[in-house]
N, CA, C and O of each residue as an XYZ file, in Angstrom:
608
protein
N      -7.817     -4.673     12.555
C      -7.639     -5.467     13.747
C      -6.695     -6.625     13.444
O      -6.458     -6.911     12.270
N      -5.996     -7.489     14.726
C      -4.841     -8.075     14.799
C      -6.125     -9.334     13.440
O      -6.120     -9.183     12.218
N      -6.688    -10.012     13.921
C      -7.591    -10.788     13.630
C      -7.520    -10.787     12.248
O      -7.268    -11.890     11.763
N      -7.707     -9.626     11.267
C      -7.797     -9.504     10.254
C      -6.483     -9.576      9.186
O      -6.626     -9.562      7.963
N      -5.281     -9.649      9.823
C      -3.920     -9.806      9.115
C      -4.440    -11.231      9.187
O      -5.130    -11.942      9.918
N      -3.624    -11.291      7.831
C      -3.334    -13.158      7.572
C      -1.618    -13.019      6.925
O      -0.989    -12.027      6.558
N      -1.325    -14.158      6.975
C       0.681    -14.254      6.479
C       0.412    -15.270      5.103
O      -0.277    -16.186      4.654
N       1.250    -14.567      4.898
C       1.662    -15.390      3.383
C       3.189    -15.284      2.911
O       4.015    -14.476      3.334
N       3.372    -16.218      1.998
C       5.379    -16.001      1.733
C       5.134    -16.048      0.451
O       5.075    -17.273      0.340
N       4.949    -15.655     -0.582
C       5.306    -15.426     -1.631
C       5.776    -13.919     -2.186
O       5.792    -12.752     -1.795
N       6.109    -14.625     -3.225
C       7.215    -13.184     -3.769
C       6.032    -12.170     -4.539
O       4.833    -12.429     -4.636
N       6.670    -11.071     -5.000
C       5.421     -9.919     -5.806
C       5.171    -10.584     -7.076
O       5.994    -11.340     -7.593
N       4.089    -10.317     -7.557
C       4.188    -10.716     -8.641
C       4.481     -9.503    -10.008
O       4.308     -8.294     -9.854
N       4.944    -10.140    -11.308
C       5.795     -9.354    -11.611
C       5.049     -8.773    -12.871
O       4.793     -9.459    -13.861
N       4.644     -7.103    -12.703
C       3.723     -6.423    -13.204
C       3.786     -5.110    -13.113
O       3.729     -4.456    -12.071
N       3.914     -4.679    -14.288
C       3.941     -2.931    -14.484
C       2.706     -2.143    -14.395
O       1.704     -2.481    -15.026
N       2.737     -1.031    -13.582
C       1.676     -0.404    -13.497
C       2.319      1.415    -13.352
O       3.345      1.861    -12.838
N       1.436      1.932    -13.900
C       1.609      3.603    -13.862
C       1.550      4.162    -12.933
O       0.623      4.012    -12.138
N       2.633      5.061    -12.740
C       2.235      6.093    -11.075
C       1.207      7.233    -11.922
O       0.912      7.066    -13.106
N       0.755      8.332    -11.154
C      -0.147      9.454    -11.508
C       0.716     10.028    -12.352
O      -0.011     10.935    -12.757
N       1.669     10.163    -12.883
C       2.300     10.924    -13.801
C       2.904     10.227    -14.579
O       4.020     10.674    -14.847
N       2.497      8.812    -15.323
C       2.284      8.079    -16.500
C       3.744      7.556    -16.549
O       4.195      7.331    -17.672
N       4.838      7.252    -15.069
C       5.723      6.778    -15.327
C       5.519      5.489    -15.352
O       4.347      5.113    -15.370
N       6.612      4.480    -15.359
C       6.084      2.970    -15.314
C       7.298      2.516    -14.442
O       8.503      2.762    -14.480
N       6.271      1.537    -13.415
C       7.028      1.419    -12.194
C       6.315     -0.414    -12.413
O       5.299     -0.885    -12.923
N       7.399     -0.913    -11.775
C       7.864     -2.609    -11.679
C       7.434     -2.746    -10.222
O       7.752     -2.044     -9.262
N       6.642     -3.808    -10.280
C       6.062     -3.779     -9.061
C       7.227     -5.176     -7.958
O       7.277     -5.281     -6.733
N       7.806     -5.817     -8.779
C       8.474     -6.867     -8.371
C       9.823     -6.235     -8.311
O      10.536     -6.752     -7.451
N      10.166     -5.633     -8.727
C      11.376     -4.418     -8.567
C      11.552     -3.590     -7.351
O      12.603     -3.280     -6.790
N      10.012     -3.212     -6.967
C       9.820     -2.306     -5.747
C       9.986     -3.418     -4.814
O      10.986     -3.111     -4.164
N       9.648     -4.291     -4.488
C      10.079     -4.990     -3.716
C      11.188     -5.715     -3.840
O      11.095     -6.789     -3.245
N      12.322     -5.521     -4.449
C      13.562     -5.854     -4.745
C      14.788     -4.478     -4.140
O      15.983     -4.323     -4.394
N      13.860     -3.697     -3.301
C      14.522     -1.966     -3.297
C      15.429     -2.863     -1.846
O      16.623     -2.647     -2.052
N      15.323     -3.474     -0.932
C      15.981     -3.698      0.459
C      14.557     -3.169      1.279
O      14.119     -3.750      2.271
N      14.161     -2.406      0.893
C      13.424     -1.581      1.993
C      11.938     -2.648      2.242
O      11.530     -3.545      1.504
N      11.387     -2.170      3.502
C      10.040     -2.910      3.354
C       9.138     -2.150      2.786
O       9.272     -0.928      2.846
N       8.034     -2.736      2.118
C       6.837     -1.865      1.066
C       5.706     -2.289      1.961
O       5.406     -3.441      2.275
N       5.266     -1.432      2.234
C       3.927     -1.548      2.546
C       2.745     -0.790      1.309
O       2.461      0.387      1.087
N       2.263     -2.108      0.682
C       0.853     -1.610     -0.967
C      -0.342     -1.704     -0.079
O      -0.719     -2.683      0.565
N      -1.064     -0.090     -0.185
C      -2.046     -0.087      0.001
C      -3.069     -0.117     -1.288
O      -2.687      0.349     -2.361
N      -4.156     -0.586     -1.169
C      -5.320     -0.289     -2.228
C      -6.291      0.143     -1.305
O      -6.738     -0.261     -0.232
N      -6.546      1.457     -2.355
C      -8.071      2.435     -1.825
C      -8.265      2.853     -3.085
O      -7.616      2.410     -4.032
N      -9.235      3.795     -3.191
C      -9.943      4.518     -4.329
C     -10.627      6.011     -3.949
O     -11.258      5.942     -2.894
N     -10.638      6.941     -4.383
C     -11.532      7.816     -4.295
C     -12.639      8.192     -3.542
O     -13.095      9.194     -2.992
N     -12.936      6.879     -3.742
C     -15.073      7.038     -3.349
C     -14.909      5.963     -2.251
O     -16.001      5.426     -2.068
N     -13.903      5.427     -1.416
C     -13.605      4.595     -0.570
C     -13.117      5.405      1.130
O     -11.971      5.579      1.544
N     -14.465      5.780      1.845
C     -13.669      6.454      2.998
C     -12.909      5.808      3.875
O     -11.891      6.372      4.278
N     -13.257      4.460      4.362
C     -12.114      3.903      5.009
C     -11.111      3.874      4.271
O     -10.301      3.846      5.197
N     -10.522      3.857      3.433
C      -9.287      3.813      2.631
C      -8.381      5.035      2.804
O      -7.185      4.964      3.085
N      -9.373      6.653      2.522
C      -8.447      7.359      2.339
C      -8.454      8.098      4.110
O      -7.712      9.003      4.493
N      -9.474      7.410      4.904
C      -8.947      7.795      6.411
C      -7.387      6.735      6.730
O      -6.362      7.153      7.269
N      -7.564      5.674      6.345
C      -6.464      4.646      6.741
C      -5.477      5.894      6.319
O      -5.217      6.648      7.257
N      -4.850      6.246      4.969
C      -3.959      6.575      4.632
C      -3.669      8.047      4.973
O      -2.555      8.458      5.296
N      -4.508      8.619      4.895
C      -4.331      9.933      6.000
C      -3.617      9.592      7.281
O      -2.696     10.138      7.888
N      -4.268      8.619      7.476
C      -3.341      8.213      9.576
C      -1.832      8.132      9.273
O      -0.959      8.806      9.821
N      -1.687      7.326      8.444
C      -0.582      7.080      8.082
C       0.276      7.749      7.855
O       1.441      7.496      8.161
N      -0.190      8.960      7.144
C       0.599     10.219      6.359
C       0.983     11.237      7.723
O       1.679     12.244      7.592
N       0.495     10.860      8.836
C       0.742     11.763      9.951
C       1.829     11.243     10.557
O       2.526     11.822     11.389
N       2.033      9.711      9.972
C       3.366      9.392     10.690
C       4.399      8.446      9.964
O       5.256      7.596     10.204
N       3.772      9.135      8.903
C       4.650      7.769      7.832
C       6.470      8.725      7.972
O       7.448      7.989      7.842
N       6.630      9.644      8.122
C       8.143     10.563      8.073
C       8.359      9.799      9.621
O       9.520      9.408      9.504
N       8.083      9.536     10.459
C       8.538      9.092     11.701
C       8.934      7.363     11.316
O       9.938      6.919     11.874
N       8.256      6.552     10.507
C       7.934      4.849     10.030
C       8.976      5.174      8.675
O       9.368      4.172      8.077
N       9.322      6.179      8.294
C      10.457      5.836      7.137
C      12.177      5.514      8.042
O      13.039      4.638      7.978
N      11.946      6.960      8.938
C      13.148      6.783     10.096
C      13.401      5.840     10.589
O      14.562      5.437     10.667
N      12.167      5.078     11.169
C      12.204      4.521     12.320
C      12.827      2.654     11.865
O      13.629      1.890     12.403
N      11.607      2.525     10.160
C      11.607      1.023     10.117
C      12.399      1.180      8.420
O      12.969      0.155      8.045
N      12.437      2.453      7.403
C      12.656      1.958      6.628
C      11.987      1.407      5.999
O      12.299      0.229      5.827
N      10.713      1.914      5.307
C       9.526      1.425      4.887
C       9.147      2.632      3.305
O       9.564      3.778      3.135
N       8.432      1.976      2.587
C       7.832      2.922      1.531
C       6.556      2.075      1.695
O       6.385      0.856      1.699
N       5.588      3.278      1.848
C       4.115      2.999      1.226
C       3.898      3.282     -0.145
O       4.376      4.330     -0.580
N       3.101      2.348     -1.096
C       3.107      2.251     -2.200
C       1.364      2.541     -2.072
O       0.633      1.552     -2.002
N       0.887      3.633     -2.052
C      -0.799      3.649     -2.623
C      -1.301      3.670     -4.109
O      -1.207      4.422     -5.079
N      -2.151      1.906     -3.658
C      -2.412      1.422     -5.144
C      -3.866      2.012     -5.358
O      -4.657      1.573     -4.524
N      -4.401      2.876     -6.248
C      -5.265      3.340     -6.699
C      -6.290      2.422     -7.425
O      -5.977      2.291     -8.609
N      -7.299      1.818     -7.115
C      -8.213      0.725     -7.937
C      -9.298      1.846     -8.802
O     -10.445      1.487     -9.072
N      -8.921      2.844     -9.081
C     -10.334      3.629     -9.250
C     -10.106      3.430    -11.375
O      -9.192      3.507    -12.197
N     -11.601      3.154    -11.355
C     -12.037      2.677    -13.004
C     -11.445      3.864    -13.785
O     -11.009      4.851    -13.193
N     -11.438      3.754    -15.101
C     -11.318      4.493    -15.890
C     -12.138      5.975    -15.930
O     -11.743      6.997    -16.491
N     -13.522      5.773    -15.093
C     -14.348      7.067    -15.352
C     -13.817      7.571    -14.012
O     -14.103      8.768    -14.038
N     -13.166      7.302    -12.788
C     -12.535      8.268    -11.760
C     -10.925      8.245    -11.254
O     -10.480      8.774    -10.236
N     -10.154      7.441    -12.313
C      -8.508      7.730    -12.163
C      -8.336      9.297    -12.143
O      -7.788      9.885    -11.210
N      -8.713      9.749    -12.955
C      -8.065     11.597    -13.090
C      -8.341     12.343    -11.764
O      -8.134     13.548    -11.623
N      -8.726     11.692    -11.002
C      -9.507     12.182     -9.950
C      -8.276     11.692     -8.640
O      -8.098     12.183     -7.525
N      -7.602     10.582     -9.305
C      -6.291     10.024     -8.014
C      -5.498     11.085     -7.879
O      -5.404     11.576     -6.754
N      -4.828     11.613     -8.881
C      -3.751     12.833     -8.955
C      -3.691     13.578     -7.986
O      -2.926     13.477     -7.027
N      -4.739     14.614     -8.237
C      -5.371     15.924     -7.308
C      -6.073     15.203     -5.975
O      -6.262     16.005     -5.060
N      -6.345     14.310     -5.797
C      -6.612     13.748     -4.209
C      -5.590     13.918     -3.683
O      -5.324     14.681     -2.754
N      -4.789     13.052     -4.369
C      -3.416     12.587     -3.494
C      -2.671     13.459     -3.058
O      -2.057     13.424     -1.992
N      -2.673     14.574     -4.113
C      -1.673     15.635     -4.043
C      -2.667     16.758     -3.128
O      -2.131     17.434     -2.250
N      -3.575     16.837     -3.305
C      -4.126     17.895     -2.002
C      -4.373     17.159     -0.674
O      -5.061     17.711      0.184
N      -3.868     15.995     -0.472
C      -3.592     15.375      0.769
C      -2.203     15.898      1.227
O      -2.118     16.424      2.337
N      -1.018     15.769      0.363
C       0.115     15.937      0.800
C       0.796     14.970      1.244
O       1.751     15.123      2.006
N       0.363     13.798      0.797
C       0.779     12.238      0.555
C       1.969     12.100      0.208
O       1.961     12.309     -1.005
N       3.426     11.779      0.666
C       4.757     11.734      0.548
C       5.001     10.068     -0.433
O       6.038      9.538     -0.831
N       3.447      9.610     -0.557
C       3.657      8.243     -0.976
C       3.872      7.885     -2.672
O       3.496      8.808     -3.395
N       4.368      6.795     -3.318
C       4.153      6.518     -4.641
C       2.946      6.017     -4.720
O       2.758      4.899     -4.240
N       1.906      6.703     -5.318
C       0.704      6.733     -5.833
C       0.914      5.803     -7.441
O       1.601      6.078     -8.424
N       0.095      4.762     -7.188
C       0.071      3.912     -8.495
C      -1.042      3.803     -8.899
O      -1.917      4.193     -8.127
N      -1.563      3.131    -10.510
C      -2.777      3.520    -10.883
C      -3.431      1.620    -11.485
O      -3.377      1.332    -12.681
N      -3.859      0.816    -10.656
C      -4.143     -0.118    -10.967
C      -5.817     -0.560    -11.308
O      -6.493     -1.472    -10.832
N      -6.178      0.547    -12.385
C      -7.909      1.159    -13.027
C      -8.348     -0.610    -13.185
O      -9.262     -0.862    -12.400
N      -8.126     -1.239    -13.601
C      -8.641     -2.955    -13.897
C      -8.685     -4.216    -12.918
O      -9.379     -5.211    -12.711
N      -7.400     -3.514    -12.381
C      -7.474     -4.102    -10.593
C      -6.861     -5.642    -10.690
O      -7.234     -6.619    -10.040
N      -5.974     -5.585    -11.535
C      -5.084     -7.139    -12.159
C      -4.105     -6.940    -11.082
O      -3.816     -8.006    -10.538
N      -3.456     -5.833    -10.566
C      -2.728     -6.339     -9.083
C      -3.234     -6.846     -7.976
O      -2.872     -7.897     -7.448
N      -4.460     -5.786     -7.427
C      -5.184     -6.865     -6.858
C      -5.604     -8.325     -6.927
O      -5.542     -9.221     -6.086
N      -6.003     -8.301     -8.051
C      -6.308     -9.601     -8.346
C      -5.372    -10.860     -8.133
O      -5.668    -11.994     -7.756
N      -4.115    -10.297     -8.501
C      -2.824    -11.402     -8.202
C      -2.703    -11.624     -7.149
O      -2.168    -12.661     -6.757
N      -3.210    -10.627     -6.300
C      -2.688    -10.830     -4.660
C      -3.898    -11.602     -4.094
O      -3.620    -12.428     -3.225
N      -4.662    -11.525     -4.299
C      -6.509    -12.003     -4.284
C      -6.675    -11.513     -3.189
O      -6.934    -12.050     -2.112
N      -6.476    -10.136     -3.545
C      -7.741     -8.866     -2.785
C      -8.861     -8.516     -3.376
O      -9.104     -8.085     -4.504
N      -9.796     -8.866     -2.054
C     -11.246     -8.674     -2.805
C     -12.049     -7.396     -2.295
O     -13.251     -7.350     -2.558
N     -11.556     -6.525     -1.698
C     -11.790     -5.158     -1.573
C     -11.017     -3.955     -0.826
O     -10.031     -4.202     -0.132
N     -11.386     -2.956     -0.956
C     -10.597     -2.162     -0.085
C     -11.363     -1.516      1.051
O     -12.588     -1.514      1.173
N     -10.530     -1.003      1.813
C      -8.655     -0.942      1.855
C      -8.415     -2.517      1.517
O      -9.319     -3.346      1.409
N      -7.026     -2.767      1.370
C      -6.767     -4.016      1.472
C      -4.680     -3.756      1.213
O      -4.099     -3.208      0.276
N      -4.234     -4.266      2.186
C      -2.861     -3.773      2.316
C      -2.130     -5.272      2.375
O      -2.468     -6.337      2.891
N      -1.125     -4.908      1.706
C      -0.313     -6.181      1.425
C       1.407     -5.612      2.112
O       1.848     -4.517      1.766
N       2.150     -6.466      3.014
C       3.054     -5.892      3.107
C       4.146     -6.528      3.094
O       4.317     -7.591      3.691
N       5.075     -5.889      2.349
C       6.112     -7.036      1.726
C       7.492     -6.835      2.721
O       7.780     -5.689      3.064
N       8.183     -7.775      3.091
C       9.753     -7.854      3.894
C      10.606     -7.337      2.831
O      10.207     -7.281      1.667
N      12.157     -6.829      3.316
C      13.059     -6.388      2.842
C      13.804     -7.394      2.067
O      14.964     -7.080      1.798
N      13.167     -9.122      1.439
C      13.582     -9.879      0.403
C      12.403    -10.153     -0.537
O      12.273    -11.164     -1.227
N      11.741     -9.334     -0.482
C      10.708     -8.869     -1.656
C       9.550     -9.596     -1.041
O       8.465     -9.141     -1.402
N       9.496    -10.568     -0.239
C       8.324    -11.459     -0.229
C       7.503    -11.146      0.951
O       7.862    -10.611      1.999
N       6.071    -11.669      0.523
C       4.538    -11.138      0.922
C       4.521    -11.570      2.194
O       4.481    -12.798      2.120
N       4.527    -11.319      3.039
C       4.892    -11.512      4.674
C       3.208    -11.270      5.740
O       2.951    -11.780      6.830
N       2.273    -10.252      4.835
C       1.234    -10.276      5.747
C       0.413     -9.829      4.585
O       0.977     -9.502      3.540
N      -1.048     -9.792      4.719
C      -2.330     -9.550      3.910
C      -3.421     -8.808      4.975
O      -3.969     -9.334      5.943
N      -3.565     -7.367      4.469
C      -5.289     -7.209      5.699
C      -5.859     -6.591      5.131
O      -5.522     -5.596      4.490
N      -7.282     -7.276      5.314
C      -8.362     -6.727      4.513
C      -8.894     -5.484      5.527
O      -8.489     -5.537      6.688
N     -10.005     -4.086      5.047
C     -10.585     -3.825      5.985
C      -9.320     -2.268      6.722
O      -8.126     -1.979      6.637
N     -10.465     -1.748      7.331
C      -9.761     -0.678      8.224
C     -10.658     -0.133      9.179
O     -11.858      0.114      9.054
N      -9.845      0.031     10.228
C     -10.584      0.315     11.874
C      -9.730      0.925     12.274
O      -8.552      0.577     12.190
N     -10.308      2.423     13.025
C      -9.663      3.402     13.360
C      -8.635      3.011     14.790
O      -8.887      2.857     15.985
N      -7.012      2.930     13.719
C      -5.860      2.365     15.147
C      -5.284      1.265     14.500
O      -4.240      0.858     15.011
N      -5.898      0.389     13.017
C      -4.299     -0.412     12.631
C      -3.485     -0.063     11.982
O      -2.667     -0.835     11.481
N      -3.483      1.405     11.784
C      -1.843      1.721     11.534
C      -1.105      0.974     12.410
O      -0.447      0.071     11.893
N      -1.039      1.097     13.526
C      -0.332      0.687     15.142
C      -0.130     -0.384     15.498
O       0.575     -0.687     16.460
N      -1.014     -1.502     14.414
C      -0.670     -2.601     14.349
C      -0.091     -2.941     13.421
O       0.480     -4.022     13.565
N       0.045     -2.358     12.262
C       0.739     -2.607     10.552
C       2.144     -2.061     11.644
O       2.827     -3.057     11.884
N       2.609     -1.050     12.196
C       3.341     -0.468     12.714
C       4.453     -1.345     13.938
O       5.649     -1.054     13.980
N       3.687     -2.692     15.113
C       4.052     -3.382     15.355
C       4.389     -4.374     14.322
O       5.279     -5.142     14.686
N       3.932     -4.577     13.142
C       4.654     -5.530     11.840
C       5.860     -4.651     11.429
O       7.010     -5.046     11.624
N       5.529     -3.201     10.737
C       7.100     -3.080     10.811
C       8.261     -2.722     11.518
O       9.214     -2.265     10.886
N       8.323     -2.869     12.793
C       8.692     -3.131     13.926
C       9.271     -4.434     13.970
O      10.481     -4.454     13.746
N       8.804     -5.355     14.165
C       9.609     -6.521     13.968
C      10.248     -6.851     12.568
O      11.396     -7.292     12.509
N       9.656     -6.681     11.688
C      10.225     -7.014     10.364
C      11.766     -6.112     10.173
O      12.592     -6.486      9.340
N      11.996     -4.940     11.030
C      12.951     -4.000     11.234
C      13.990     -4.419     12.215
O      15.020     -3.754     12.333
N      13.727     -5.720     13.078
C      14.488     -5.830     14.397
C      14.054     -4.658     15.290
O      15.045     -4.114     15.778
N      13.245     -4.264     15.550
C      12.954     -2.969     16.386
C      12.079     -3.031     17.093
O      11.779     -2.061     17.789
């Protein structure tokens, strides 16, 4: 809900973390791409999380066209259920960069205190909105954010 975004201006903070296939991706870099990032955090055993990102995945190929956006899904799941992010993600059919933040030190920088919890960054790297929480329909409002953040 609108209620639940809050704004903030700071930049990413600057921290390496693994995608599912043990590459190493710059998180202050990704937001250095031009494009807008929208970082989600969910987990496994988190159903609002992986309904949020399912919605999304039904229209994220229409929100790449439209605004020019990458979703970045940040994975919080511990050491005893990471192996378990891979094969989710990928039997979803998730077009997204899947990252693996098992200790939850990105979160933490951003001071997210649970999931979902979506952070979404403008096309000059910096933190532009924060929402905790998910209710079936704020894609449509993350969606009016990148909408304006797009001129659109």
């Amino acid at each position: 809900m609108l209620q639940q975004f809050s704004y903030a201006q700071d930049a990413l903070p600057d921290i390496t973390l693994f995608d599912v296939d043990g590459n190493k991706v710059s998180i202050s870099e990704l937001g250095k791409s031009g494009k807008i990032v929208v970082f989600n955090f969910w987990a496994t055993w988190c159903t609002p999380c992986k309904k949020e990102l399912n919605n999304i995945a039904d229209i994220y190929e229409d929100w790449q066209a439209d605004y020019d956006v990458q979703i970045v899904a940040v994975s919080i799941d511990d050491a005893k259920t990471k192996a378990n992010v891979k094969a989710y993600a990928d039997g979803q059919g998730w077009e997204y960069l899947v990252l693996l933040d098992d200790n939850k030190e990105l979160q933490r920088l951003l001071n997210g205190q649970t999931v979902p919890f979506t952070v979404v960054v403008d096309q000059n790297g910096m933190i532009v909105e924060k929402h905790s929480g998910y209710v079936e329909g704020d894609e449509y409002i993350l969606e009016e954010k990148l909408a304006e953040l797009s001129g659109k």
